[in-house]
N, C-alpha and C positions, 0 to 999 in steps of 0.2 A: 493747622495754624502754621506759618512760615514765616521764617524770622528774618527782618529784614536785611538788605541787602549792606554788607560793611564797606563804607566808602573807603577807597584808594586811592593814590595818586595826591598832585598837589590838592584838589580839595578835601583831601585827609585834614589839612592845615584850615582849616578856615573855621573850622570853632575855637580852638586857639588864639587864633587873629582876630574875630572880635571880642574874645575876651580881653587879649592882652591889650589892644589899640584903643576897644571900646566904640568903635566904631561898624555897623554892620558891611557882611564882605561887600555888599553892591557900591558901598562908596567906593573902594578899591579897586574895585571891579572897573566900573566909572574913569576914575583918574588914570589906570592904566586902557583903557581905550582911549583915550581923549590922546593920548602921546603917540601921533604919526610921524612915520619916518624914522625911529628910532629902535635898534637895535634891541636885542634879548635884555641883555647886561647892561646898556644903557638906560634902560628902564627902571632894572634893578637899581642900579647904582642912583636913579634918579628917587626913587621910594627909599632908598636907604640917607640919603643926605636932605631931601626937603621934608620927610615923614617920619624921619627916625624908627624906619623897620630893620629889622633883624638880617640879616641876607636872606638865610631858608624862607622864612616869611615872605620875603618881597619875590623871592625867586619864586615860591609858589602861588604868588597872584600872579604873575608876568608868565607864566608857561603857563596855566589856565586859561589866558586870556586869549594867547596867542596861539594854543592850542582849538578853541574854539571858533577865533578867525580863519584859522587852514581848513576846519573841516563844513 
């Protein structure tokens, strides 16, 4: 039997995040891909004032996101 694998990195954060938001991560997920053209931190800072996320939080959906677009 092997035990699964413990997740890392920013989505370490995402059961947290839909607890605390109550929304599950793919809306998030969603809203920060729909935002072209726009910087790391501008992202953030855009989930931190129209969504009232946390920084860590908002930081850890936007480096996920944009993690997955580079590769």
């Amino acid at each position: 039997m092997t035990s699964p694998e413990k997740v890392t990195g920013p989505a370490s954060y995402f059961p947290s995040i839909e607890k605390k938001y109550g929304k599950p991560i793919d809306h998030w997920l969603q809203l920060v891909n729909q935002q072209s053209g726009m910087k790391h931190m501008e992202i953030v800072n855009w989930l931190k004032s129209e969504h009232a996320l946390g920084h860590g939080h908002a930081n850890a959906i936007v480096a996920y996101c944009l993690a997955k677009k580079a590769s």
